[in-house]
Structure formats: C-alpha cells, structure tokens
N, C-alpha and C positions, 0 to 999 in steps of 0.2 A: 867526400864533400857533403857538404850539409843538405836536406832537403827541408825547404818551408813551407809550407800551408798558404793560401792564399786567401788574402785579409778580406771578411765581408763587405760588400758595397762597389759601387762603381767610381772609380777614378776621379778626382777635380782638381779642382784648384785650390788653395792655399788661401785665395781671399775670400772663396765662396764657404768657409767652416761658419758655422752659426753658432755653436758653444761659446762662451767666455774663457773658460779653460782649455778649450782643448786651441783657442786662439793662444792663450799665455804660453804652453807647450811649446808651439811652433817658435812664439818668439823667444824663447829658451834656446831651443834647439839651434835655432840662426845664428844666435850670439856667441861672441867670442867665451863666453864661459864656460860651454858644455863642449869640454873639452873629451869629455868619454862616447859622449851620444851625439846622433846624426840625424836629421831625417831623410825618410825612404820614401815615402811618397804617406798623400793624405787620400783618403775617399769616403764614401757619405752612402748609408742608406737606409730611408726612413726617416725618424727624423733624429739618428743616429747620426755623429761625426765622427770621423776613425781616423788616429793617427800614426802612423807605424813609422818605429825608428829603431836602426840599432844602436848597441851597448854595447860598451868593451866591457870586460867583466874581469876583475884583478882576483885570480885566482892561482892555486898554485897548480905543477905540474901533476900533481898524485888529488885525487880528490875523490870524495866518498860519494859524492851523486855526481852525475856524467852532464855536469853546466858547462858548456862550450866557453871560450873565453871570448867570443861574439855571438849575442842572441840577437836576435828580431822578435820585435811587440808589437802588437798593435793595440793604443789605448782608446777605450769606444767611450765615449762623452754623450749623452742625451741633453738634445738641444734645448727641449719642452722640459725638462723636469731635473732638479736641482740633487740629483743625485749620485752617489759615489762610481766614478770612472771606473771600466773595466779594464785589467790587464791579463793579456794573453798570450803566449807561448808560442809565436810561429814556427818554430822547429818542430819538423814532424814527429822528429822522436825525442822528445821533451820528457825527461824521466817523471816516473811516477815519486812525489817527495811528499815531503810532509806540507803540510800550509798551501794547500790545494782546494780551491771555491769548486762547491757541488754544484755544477751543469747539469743543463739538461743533453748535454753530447760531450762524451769521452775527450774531445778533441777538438778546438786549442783548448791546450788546460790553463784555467784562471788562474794566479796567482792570488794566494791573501796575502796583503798588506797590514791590514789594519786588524788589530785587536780591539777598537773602540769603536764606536758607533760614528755614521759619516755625519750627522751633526755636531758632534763635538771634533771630527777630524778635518771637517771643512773651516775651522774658524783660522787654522794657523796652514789652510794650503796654499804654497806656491809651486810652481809647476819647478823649480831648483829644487826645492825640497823632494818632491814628487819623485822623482830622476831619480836624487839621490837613493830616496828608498827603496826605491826598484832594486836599483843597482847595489846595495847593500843586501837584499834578500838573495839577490843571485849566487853574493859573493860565500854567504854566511851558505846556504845551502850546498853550494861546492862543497864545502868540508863538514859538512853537517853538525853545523850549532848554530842553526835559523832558531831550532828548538830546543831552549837552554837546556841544562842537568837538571833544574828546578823545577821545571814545567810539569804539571800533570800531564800524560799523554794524548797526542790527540785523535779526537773522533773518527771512526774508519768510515763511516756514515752517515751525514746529517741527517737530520730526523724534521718532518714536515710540522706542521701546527697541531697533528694528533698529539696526543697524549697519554700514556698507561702510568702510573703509580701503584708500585705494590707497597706491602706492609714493611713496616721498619725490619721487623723480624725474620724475612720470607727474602731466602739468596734465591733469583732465579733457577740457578742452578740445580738445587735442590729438586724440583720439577723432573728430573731426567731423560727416561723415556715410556714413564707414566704420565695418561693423561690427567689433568688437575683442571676439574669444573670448578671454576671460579664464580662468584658474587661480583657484578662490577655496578659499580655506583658510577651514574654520569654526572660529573661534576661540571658541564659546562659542556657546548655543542661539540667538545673534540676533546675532551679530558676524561678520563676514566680511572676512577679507582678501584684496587682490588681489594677484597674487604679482608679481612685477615679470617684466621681459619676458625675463631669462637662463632663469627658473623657470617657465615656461610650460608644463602639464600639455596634451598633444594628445588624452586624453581627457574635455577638459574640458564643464560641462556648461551652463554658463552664459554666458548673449552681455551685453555689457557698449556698449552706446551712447546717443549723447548727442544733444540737443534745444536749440537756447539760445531766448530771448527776447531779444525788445528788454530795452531797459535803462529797470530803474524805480527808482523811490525807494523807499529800506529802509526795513522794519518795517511796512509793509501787510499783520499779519498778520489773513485772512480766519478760517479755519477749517482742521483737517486734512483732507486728502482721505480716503476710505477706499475709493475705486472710480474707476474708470479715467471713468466718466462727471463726480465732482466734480471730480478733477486737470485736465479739460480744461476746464470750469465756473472755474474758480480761474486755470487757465495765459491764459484768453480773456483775462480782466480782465487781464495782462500784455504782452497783444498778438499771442498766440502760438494758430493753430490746431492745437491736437495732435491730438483726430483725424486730420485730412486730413495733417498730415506723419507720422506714422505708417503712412496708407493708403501716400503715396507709398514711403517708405522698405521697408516689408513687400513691396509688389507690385514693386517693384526686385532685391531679393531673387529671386522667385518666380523673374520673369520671367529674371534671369538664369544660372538651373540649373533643369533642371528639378526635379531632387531636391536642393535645396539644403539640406544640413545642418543649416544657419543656423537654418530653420524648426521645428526638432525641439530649441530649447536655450532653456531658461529665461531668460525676461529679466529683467534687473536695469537699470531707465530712468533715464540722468542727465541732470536740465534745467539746464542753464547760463543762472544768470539775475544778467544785471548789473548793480550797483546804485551811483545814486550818494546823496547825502546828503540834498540839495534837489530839488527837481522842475525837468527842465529840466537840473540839472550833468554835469557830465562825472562819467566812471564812476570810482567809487573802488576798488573790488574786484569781483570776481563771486563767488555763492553759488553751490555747486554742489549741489541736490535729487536724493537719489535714492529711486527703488520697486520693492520688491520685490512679486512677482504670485504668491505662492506656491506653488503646483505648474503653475502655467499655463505653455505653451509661447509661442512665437511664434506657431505656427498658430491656437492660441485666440484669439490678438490678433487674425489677421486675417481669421477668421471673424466676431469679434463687430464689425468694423470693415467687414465685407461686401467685404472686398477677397478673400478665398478661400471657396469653395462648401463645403457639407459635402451627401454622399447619405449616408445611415445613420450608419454608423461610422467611413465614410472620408472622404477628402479629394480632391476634384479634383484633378487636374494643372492645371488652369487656372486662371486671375486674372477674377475677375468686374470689367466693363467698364461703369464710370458711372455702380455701383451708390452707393447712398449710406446709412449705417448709422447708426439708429435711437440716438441718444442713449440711451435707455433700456437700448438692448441692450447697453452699456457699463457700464450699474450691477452689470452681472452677473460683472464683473469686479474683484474684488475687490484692493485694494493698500495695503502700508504703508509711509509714507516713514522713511528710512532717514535714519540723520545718518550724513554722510559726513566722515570726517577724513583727513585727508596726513600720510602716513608724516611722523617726523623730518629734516628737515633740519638740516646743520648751522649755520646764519643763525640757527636756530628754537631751537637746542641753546644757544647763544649769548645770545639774546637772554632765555630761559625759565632762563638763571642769571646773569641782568644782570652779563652781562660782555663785554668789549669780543670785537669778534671776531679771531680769531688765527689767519690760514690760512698762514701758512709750514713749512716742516717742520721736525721737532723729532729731533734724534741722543739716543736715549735708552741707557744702559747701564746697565744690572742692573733685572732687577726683581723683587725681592725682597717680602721686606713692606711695607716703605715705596713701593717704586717700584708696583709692582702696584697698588698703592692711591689714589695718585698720578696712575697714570694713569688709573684709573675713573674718576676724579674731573673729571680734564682730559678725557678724552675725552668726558664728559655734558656739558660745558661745547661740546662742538663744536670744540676747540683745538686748531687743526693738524695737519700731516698726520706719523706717527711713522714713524721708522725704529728698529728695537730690537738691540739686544745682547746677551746674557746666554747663558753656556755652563752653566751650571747646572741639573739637573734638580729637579723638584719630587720632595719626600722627605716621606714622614707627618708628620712634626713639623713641619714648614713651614704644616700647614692650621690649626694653632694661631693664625696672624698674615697669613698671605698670603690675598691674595683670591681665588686658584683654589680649589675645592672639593674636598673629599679626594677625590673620586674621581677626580682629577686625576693621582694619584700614578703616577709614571715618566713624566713627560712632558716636555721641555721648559721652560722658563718662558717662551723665548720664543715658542712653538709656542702655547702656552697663552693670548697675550696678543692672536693672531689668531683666537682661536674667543673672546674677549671682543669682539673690534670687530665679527663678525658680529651684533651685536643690532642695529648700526647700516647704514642703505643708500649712506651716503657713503663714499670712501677716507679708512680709518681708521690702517691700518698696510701701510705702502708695502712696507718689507724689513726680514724679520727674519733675524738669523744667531745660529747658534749657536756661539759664537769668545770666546777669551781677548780682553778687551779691552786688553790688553797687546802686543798682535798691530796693534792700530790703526796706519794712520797716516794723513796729514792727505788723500790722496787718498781714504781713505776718506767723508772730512766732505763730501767735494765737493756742493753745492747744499742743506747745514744752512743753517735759518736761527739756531739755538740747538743747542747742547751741555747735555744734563740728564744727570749722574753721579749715577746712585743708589745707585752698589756699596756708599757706606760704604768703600771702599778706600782707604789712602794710597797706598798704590803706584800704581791706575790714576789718581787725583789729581795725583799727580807727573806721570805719562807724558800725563798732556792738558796740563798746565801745560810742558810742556817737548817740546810736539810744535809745531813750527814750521809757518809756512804755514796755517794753520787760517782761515778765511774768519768761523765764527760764533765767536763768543764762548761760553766756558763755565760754567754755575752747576751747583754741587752740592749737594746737598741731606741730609744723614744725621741720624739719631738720636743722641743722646750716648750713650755705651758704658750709664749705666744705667737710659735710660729717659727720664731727667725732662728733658731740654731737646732741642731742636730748633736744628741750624744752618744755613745757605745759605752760601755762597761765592760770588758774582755778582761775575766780571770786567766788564770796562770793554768797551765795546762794539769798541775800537781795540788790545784783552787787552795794554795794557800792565801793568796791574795782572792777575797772574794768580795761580791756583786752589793755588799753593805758598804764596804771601804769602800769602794769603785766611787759607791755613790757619796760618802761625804767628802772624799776628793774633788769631785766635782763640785759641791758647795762653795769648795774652799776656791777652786779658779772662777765662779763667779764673784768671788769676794776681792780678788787678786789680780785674775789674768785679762788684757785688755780684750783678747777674743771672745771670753766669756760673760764677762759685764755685760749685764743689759737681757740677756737671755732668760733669765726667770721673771719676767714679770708677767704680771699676772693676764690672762686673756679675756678678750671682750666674750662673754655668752648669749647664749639666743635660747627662750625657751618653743622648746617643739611639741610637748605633750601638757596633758592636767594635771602630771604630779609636781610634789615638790620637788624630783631628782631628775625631772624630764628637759633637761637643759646641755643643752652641748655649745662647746666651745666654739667659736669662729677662726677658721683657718682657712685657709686658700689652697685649693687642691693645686695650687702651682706648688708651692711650699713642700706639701706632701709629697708629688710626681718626685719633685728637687731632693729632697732625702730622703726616698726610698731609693732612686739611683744611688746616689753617697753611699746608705747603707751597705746596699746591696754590694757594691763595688769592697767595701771594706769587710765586712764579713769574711767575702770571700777569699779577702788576704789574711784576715785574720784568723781564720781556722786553721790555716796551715801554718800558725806561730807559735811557740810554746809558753811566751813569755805572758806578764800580766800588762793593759794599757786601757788608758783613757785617753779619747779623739772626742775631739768637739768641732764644729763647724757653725760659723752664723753668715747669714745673709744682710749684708751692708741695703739699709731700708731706702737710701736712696741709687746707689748704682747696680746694686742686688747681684755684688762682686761677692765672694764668696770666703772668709779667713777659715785657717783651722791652725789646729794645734794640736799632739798628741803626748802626755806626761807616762814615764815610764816610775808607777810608782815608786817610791823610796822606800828603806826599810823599815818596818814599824814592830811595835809590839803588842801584846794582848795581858793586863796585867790585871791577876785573879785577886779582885778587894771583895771577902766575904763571897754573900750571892751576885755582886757584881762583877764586872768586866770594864777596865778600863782600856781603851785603845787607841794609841797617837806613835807619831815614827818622827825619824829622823827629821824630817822640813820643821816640826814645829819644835824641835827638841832647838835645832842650830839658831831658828828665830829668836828664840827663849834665850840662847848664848849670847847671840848678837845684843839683845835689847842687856842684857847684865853687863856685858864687855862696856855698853855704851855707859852708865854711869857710875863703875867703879872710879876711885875704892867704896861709894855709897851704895848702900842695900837699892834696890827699886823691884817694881813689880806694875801688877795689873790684873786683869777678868779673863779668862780662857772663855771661848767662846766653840760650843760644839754641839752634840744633840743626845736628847735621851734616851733609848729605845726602851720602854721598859719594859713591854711584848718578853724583848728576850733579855732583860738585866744587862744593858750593855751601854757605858757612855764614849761615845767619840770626842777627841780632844779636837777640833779641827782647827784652830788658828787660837792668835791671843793678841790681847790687844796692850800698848804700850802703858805707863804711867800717867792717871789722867794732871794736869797739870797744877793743880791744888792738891796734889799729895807730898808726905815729906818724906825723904830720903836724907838717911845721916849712915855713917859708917858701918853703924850695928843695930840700927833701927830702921822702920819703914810704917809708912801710913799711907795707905792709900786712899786717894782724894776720889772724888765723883762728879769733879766738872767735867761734862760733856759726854760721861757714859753714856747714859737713857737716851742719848741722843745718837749714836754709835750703835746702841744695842736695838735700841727703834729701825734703823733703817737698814742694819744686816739682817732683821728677820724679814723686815719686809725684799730686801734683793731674795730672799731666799724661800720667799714665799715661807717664810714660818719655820723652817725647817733647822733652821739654828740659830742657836741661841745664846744666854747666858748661861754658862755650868758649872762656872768654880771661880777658884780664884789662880794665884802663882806670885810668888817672891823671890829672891836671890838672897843667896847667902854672900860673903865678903869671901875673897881667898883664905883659905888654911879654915873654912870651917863645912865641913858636911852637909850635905842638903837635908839634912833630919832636923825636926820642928824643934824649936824652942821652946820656952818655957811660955813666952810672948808669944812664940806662934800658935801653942796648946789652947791658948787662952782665945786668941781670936779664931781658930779652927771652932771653938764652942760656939762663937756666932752664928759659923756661918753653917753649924749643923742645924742650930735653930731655925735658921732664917730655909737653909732648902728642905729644912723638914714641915713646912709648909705646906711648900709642893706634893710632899712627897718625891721629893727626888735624891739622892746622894750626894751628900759635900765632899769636894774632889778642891783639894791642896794642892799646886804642886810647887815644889822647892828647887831652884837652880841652883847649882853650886859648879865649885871649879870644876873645867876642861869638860865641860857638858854636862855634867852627873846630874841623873834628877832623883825626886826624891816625890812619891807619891802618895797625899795620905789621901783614905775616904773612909767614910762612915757611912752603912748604910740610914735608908730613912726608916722611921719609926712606922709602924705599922698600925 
C-alpha cells in the first residue's frame, strides 16, 4: 500500500482559496469532466494555496519507471504573485526520473511541466489543460518517452546564476588529476571566464581542477547542493567518493612542496559526470559541474577535510596521517554550482545558424560596406578560414554603412577585419594585405578554395576573370549603383564560364528582365572630402544590412555548387517586397578574329533566328549591341536589336534604315550606365544561301570599318543564315 507525504499548510475550506487558479482547479475537479481526477482536500500556508488531488494514471502493466496507476499531488498556487504553480509527488516513494524541478529538499519531488517560460505558458492556461498535462507527463514517464529520442539529455544538476566559461579549445576533461592555475576574467558579478592558455595571467588566483564519476543516466535531478558536505551526499549516489579524493588530491599537493602555492589559491571544482540515456548504455555525452567556495582557499578544503592541522591562526607544515573528517565539518563549507559553458566553436557557429559547415578558405577582396558585412555574417556562421585584400583605409563617412565603428577611423580595413575575428577563439583570418588587387596574380590564390570579390570593381572583375591558372573559382557579389538590387556572378567550378560574362549577362537582364530593369541607374552622391574623387555614393545602410544577409545566405549555397549562375534581387521602392531571379547561363562561344576575341552564345544566336524566321523569305537585319573591352581585346555580343522601321528588306537585298536607333542606343547606355553599347552590325541571309558576306556585304563591311575605325574599335559583321548558322566577320582597327 502506497505511503504519502503530507501536503504543506493547515486544512480549510474550499471557499477560503485566494488564487484565481488554484480556484479554477477546484472548479475542474468538481465538474463532471474530470473524469480522471479528484479532489482530496485543499489547505493554505502563507500566502500559498495548495490543492491536492488524485489521478488515475493510463499506464500499462510492465513500465520503466514505477508510476503507480493512482498518484496524489499537491498543486501550491501563490496568491500574491502571478507565478508558475508547483506540482508535487505525494507518494513517498516517487521514483527518481527524468524532468525532475531542483528543490531545495529531496522530497516531494517537483514535477516539470513546462519547457517554456511561465509568461508565455500562462496565456493559453486552463486548469483542463493543466490536469491534462499532468496526467500525460505521468503517463509518458511510466514507459519512459517523457524524454523524446531527439532530445539532448538532461541536466543531472541545475546550475545557480554562477557562471564559468572556458576556452573553445579546452575539454574539461583534459584537466585530469593535474592541477591547472587558471586566468579567470569576471565578466560580470557571477560570470567568469577562463582565459585560454596563450593568455595565462602568472598572477593568477584561482586553481581550476577536475573530479569525474562513473557514468549514470541523465536527469536524476536530486536537489542543489549548497556545501561541500551535500555535493559529496549527492556525488555518493553517483558513485564518486569526493571527500576521500579530495583528501588524496589536497595531501599530494602538500606533500609534494612544502610551501606549495597551490594551497593558497581559491578553488573552482569541475566534476565530470558521464551520462548516457538508459541505465546500463553507453555514454552519450558528459556534463561537466562546477563550484565555486567563495573566499575559501585550498587550505580550508583541507583543514575541513582533516587532511591539514591548524594551531591558532596558522597552518602546519605537515599532512595529518589517517585522520578522517567529520562529514559535518564539511557543511561548513559553503559552495555554489556554477553552469559551465564552452567557448564558441566553429562546428557550434555552424550548426547554431543551420548551416552546412564550410572549412576551406575563402580569398576575399574589398571589404567595404557590403564585404564587412558579409563577412560578419559568414564568419558567425563559422565559414571558413579568410584570407583578405583591401588597400583602403577606413574614412568618417564609411561609419555611415561599414561595420567597423567610427572610432575606427584611419585604420586599415583590412587590419580592421582581424580585431573582428578576435571575438572568435578559432582561426578566423589567416592573411591579410593591404595591396591594389590589381597587383594579384594566380600564385597568389595558391591553396583558395573560393574567390569572393567585394570591391564592386569592373576592373578588379576583369583582372580575376582573365587571370589564368587560378585553382578556385570566382563569385562576386555587389550592390546595383543605386541601392535597390543585389547581384552575384558565380563562375562554374571548371571557371569556364567566367566573372566577365557573368558580367555582360547581367547587362543583358537589365536590358530584358522585369526583375532587373530599373537597377542601374545611376546614384545620387555626396561630396565628403576637398578632392575631386572624394565623393561617395548615397545608400541607406538598411539596403546594405538587406544584402549583405542575401549575399551572405547565397554564397553560402553557392560554394557548395559546381555549376555557373547569375542571381539578382531588387527591392520594390514602395512595398520594399523583395523579386529575384537566377539565369543558368547558356552556351556561348569565344571566336579568335586576329588580336581579337569575339564572344556571344546561344540566347543571342536563337534571337538573331527568331528576328530572320520573322521576315522571310526577305533579307532583314539590325545593330548588335554589346561592349568593348579593349584592356584585353575582347568584344561581347550581348543583345541586338531588330530592323529599324525605314529600312528596306527584299529577297536578296537589305538596307538598313536608322529611324529610331540613336534613340534605342541613347537610353540602353544610359540603363547600363555606359556599359553597352553600339558594336557592330548583323543580316540574314535567304535559305539555301550561307552566312558568308557578299559581294554587297564586302562592300558595306568597308563602311563600317571606316566608320569604327574612328573609334578605334573593331568592325564586327554578323550574318544569319539557315537553321542558326552564323557567320562572323571582323576587322581589326587601324592603329
């Protein structure tokens, strides 16, 4: 027959409860719905209301913890203060289980309920639901799955508002049964960190060692200890003598100096206790406890542990021999357990921004607003190890968008980017320089595993895209000149599609694509300095914040892809809803005319088809529209435009007219801020004849070398013929 405990408080009545809830309870319990549950009487003390009732409990015959299939509770409600009800166990022998609230007395053991905070679990209480959770935690612990498969295990110990922090690096463990003087930095009236072992203070004052236990099953949470006599009371039941390894550990000490230092430094106790899931498993993790003894030394330890004598006020030189010490004389010893946490790791950094983990190292250049931002972002993620670029110094107008703080100003940015990775204890940024990245070359990249261009630069764009030998692949990543969109350039892991195309692709969908329209224009500037170049753009670090997340976010998918892509994103200027779009480029070519390089692919070849399909059987044509690079002898074909409407088309003739070109070609430089242009011309030939020029075409090809030998630029033909064929003349320009 069951024995119960008897419920705190004295006896009343029913109408005398003062709670709100613990009145709803009652009228629960009364009601024909609480079909499982009873009440057993109420009583009050303080200004506590206590209401005890039993539960039938739907369990089966065989069950893993010994939950009777009738408990008694008693729920204690606080009348004055709006806080979470207690439930307690009146059965005397009420198993020790998991999801057990730390008391200050072994007995009745609390039940936990709740996994969330009693503000957010008071808005949806009713004393129905209340019941039921009870009575579901009873049911689910009978068979022990209170505490899923999924669950991390739980604490064998709660831990007070102390606090210890060691190094990322630093397993307690490790510590053994050497003692390790520690550095501890107080980070707050009950936090303390431990410094790592570069930063080790020689006048330190506190000794830092460690204790394990056999290995038990999690969440046998007993009580907190508050003296050195309950921690060994509570450590027994684990399996662990801590007096007597103490004695031995203290009088080892002694014995081995006689003035040993050791004995004069405050201790901080870590018990390493291993836990697995079931009684009997193999160990899942270990929990590592620790105590702080507040002003007590060592020597207190082992005075009250009868391992050192004391005459008056001093201390013996010698180790008392087989003496044995008074449990009680250990109460007098007061301690509070400490929660202990492990520095950041980067596995931890990774996993705490569910994201895949990425340990290769990353070549980064510029960091700017965007990049700076960028890499905060990547680097809380834990994402690989950086090597940085950027010769730029931080200037007062830069603290308007960049992550370093004004007081930053004259410093580096990339100098700046190594006192950010110091929050972190992993290698964060391997080598930084401060160098024109124009200066690069591919021996530089040597052991990248990724290329990130943040400068916003075409020129250092061009020079990665046309630096040969490069081992990683490149992605670049910038803001549109005014704000509202976001682009990436992610070559192909084999960079045959590279960061030049990237870039007149992108010309091409603000020419074309409704996401990207609208995104190059041009930005409003603000002059900040006396020169002429001391001028920066106006942009709204909301914008920046906005895509450098993006970035960041993609990046990080995008390293782990092998293909080539262009992703664009704009921010709608009145809802500041957000489009994007990502183009897997198409196939293209590279065609060697002389010291030139011609390059255009498949989209403008099938457009070129489409616009000849549309007016055969007559010839037609138009202006190709792309850009020059002449740095490296290279024209991009990027779009072309159709027949202007005053030109004439006959069977085996073509003229092209020039209503409304300049007008066409006017406001595609200006979408493009300049960047493309007029560069040639293009015709169709009739079926059954060849894309190769005529006699007529030789003749106006001679114009139009005059006319872009002007420039100085290359006259660039092209001829469509049947089922796509093209047909590519150029001439270089005259020197």
């Amino acid at each position: 027959m069951s024995v119960f405990l008897s419920a705190a408080g004295d006896p009343i009545a029913k109408e005398d409860l003062r709670a709100r809830r613990a009145k709803a309870l009652i009228g629960y319990l009364e009601s024909p719905s609480a079909t499982y549950a009873s009440l057993f009487e109420v009583r009050a003390i303080g200004n506590y209301d206590v209401v005890v009732m039993e539960l039938d409990v739907e369990r089966p015959q065989k069950t893993v913890h010994d939950i009777a299939s009738k408990e008694r509770l008693a729920i204690v409600f606080d009348s004055e203060s709006d806080v979470l009800p207690s439930v307690l166990a009146l059965r005397e022998d009420f198993p020790l289980v998991p999801h057990i609230n730390r008391t200050s007395a072994e007995k009745p053991r609390s039940l936990c309920l709740y996994d969330e905070q009693w503000p957010q679990a008071r808005l949806s209480w009713t004393a129905a639901g209340f019941v039921r959770r009870i009575r579901t935690w009873l049911a689910d612990t009978a068979v022990g799955q209170l505490h899923r498969d999924d669950q991390i295990l739980e604490p064998l110990v709660m831990s007070t508002e102390w606090r210890l922090i060691l190094p990322a690096n630093m397993n307690p463990s490790i510590l053994g049964s050497e003692a390790k003087v520690m550095s501890l930095l107080s980070a707050g009236e009950h936090t303390f960190v431990v410094l790592p072992e570069g930063q080790q203070n020689v006048n330190a004052q506190t000794l830092l060692f460690a204790i394990a236990t056999p290995a038990t099953c999690h969440g046998i949470v007993r009580r907190t200890p508050s003296n050195l006599k309950e921690l060994h009371e509570l450590l027994s039941g684990f399996g662990l003598d801590l007096a007597e390894a103490l004695r031995v550990r203290i009088r080892d000490w002694k014995t081995a100096r006689a003035n040993n230092p050791i004995l004069k430094l405050k201790p901080i106790l870590v018990v390493a206790l291993p836990k697995c899931r079931i009684e009997g498993g193999s160990v899942e993790t270990t929990e590592f406890l620790a105590f702080v003894f507040g002003t007590k030394i060592i020597e207190d330890l082992g005075i009250a542990l009868s391992v050192l004598s004391k005459e008056g006020t001093g201390i013996t030189t010698g180790v008392l021999i087989g003496a044995t010490a008074s449990l009680e004389q250990l109460a007098d010893l007061e301690l509070a357990p400490m929660q202990v946490l492990a520095g950041l790791k980067r596995t931890d950094a990774a996993k705490y921004n569910d994201t895949p983990v990425f340990d290769g190292t990353v070549f980064a250049i510029g960091m700017g607003a965007l990049g700076s931002q960028i890499f905060n972002n990547l680097l809380r993620s834990g994402f690989g190890t950086w090597k940085v670029v950027d010769d730029d110094t931080f200037a007062p107008h830069n603290a308007a968008r960049h992550l370093f703080p004004a007081g930053a100003v004259g410093v580096e940015k990339a100098r700046l980017i190594t006192q950010l990775s110091r929050t972190f204890e992993w290698e964060v940024v391997r080598n930084v320089e401060i160098r024109d990245a124009l200066t690069l070359t591919s021996g530089d990249f040597v052991g990248s595993s990724a290329i990130f261009d943040f400068s916003a630069s075409v020129p250092v764009s061009r020079h990665l895209a046309n630096c040969e030998g490069l081992e990683a692949r490149c992605i670049a990543a910038f803001i549109t000149p005014g704000g509202s969109g976001l682009v990436l350039l992610v070559e192909d892991r084999s960079r045959r599609v590279r960061l030049d195309w990237l870039e007149m692709l992108h010309y091409r969908q603000v020419l074309n694509n409704p996401v990207a329209i609208d995104t190059m224009v041009a930005p409003n500037r603000s002059r900040y300095g006396n020169g002429c170049r001391d001028v920066s753009a106006i942009l709204s670090q909301d914008d920046v914040s906005l895509w450098a997340s993006t970035a960041s976010r993609a990046l990080k998918k995008q390293v782990q892809s092998d293909g080539a892509a262009l992703l664009f994103w704009k921010r709608d200027p009145e809802s500041g809803a957000v489009m994007s779009d990502a183009i897997s480029p198409p196939r293209f070519a590279r065609v060697l005319m002389g010291e030139w390089t011609v390059v255009y692919d498949d989209w403008l070849r099938d457009k070129l088809a489409r616009y000849r399909a549309a007016k055969l059987p007559n010839e037609t044509g138009g202006i190709l529209i792309g850009h020059f690079d002449v740095q490296n002898s290279i024209c991009y074909l990027v779009d072309a435009l159709p027949s202007p409407g005053d030109s004439v088309e006959w069977p085996t003739a073509y003229y092209r007219g020039i209503e409304g070109l300049r007008d066409s070609v006017v406001d595609i430089e200006k979408r493009t801020l300049g960047q493309t242009t007029y560069v040639g011309e293009w015709h169709s030939h009739p079926d059954g004849c060849r894309a190769r020029p005529s006699e007529d075409d030789l003749t106006a090809y001679g114009w139009l070398i005059e006319y872009m030998n002007s420039d100085s630029y290359p006259a660039i033909m092209v001829i469509v013929g049947q089922a796509g064929e093209l047909g590519i003349v150029a001439a270089e320009p005259l020197t």
